[in-house]
C-alpha positions, -999 to +999 in steps of 0.1 A: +235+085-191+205+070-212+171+055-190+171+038-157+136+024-154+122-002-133+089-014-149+068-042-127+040-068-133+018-083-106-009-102-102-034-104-074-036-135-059-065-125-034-090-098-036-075-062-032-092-033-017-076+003-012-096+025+015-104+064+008-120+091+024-159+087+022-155+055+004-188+041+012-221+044-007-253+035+002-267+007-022-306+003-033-314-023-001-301+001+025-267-014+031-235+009+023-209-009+005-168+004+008-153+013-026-119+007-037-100+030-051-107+045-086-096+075-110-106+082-146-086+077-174-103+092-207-139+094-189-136+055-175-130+047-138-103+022-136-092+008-100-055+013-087-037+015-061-020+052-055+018+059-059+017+078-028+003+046-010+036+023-025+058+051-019+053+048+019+049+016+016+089+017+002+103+042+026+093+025+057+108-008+046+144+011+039+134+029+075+132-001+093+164-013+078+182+016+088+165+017+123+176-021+130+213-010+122+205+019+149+190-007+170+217-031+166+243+001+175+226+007+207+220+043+191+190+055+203+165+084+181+140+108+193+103+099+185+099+123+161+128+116+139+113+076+138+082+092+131+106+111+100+126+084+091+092+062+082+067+088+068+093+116+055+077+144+077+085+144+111+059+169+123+032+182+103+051+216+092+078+220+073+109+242+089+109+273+071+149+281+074+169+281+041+188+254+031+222+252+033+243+242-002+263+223+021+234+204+039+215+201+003+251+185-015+255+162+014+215+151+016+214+148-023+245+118-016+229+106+014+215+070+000+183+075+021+177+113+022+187+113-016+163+083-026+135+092-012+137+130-001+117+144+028+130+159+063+129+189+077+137+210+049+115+188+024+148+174+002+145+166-032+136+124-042+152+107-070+127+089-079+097+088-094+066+057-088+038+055-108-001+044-094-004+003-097-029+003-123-044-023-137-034-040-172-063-039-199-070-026-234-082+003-221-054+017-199-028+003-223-043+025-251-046+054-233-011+052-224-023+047-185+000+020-188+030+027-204+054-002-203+073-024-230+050-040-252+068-074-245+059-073-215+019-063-218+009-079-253+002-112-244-016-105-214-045-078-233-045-100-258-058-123-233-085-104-222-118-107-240-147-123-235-177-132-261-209-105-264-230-115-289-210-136-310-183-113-313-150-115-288-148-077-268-122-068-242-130-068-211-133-030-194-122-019-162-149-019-142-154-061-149-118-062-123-137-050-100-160-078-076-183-071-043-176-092-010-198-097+018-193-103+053-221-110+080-206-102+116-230-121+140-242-114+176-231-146+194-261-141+221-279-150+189-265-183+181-269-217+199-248-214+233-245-233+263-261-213+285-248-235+318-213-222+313-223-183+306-245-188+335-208-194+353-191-168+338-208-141+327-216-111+357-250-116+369-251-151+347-280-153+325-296-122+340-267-099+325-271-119+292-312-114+290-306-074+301-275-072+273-302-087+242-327-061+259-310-034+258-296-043+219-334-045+210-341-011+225-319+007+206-326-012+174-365+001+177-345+037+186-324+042+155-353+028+130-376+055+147-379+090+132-373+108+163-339+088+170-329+091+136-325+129+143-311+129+172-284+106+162-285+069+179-258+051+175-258+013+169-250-013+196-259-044+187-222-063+173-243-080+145-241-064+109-238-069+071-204-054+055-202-053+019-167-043-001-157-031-028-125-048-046-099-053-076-106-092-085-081-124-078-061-128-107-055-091-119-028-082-134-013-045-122+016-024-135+039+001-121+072+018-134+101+038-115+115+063-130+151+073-111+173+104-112+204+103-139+222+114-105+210+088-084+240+067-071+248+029-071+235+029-034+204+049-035+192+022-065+205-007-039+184+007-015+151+012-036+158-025-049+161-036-013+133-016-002+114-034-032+121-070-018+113-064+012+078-054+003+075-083-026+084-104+001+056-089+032+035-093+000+007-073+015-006-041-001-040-024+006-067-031+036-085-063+050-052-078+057-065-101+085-089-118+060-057-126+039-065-095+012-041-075-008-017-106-020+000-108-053+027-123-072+053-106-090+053-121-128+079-095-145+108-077-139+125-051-165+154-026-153+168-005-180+201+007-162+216+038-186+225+017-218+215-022-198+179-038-198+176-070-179+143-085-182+132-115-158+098-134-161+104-160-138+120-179-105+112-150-087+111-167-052+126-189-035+111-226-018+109-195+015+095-173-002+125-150-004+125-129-030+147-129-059+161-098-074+181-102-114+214-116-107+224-085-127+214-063-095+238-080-071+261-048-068+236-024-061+223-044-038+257-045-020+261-008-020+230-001-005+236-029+023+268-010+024+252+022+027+229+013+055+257-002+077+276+030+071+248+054+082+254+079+108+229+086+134+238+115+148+234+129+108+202+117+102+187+133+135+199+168+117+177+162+083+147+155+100+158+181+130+146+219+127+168+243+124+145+268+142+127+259+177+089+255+169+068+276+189 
């Protein structure tokens, strides 16, 4: 069996920003901005999104496939195992007892528990995902990126801009952008106050004790004394500055898969994959229409096959198209999921041993 590789292009078509633990940083006026996501590559920070993030992001779109076809079966699944089936884990420790060569052949077949891995006994994936990392001289150099050149050329070539008479390429840090949003006390604005006489308790004497008390505790928290004992902000108004990746970026990711991995674990990766090209939503600050993109390339090396698709990708519906060359994968993991047993997917992500 030769390569089967699954290399993707993107492009943002809103901002994207990807959330991390202490994200924020305080700036020189005072404010705090949220970062996006960053790591270095050869000493430069260059934004991505995480494989771990997509991964998830995968698995729970083949999970609510194969809970529908539960759903649909009237077959009914303890919290926990939903909890599994979407995250991998369905509690936060592992069961300890040895696997079984008979439970590790028949999860390394199963096209879920084989594709993705996970359960109880933490099963093997076969599959790999890269981070989504952005396309640019600099991570195409360093082999961050490491996709065909057909597919990358034209875009770095692409990428320059003129500094001192001389074209340069543009460097990681110029995808990135700052956004701000101003969240406003409405008491603050022009209102009628006749009707919030009507409907607020204690009409405008609830409003006037309500801007009071948000004045009180805006003298509190800019006092020293406050300041140490920790007074938390009530007033609703505020300034919220974000970090992230710029409209119009272009971001790569490959898959790697197994040699062993079967017709209908693929299917259901490819599924998986069009189902979250098609939710087309990756990152945070959905509700302000962030994290959108548009898939611009397509290349699956199947053992000794490449097919390689640039465009027509979706439909007037915004379906999404997979290469016509993927139709009977695609039917084997359909067929897959409409064969799945419940009863044997509450044992992967069951313990063998009673927690304590």
């Amino acid at each position: 069996m030769g390569k089967r590789t699954i290399h993707v292009i993107l492009e943002t078509t809103s901002p994207m920003h990807n959330a991390f633990p202490d994200n924020s940083v305080k700036t020189k006026d005072g404010n705090r901005i949220a970062l996006t996501n960053k790591k270095q590559v050869k000493g430069v920070d260059v934004p991505c999104f995480p494989a771990n993030g997509f991964r998830g992001a995968l698995r729970r779109k083949a999970g609510q496939r194969i809970v529908q076809k539960f759903s649909d079966t009237e077959a009914r699944i303890d919290a926990k195992v939903y909890r599994g089936i979407m995250c991998g884990a369905a509690t936060g420790r592992p069961d300890k007892s040895a696997n079984s060569i008979e439970e590790l052949a028949r999860a390394s077949e199963h096209a879920y528990m084989g594709l993705f891995g996970g359960g109880s006994r933490i099963f093997a994936s076969a599959y790999q995902v890269s981070d989504l990392n952005v396309i640019c001289n600099h991570t195409v150099s360093t082999g961050c990126v490491h996709a065909p050149k057909s597919l990358i050329e034209e875009i770095v070539l692409s990428q320059t801009y003129e500094k001192e008479g001389v074209d340069v390429p543009i460097q990681p840090f110029q995808f990135v952008e700052e956004h701000f949003f101003t969240r406003v006390n409405d008491f603050g604005r022009k209102n009628d106050w006749i009707a919030l006489d009507k409907v607020i308790k204690d009409g405008l004497a609830g409003v006037a004790e309500l801007i009071s008390n948000d004045v009180d505790n805006s003298s509190k928290r800019k006092s020293q004394e406050s300041n140490e004992n920790n007074v938390k902000k009530e007033d609703t108004s505020t300034l919220l500055s974000n970090q992230a990746i710029k409209t119009g970026t272009p971001l790569h990711f490959r898959i790697d898969l197994s040699p062993n991995a079967s017709d209908a674990q693929i299917g259901l990766l490819l599924i998986a994959l069009k189902d979250v090209f098609e939710e087309n939503y990756i990152g945070g600050w959905g509700r302000v229409g962030w994290g959108r993109y548009r898939v611009t390339a397509f290349d699956f090396t199947l053992d000794d096959e490449r097919f390689i698709k640039t465009e027509s990708f979706y439909s007037e519906q915004e379906d999404f198209i997979l290469p016509k060359e993927t139709e009977h994968l695609v039917d084997a993991g359909l067929n897959a999921i409409a064969c799945m047993d419940c009863a044997e997917m509450i044992d992967f992500f069951t313990p063998l041993t009673k927690e304590k």
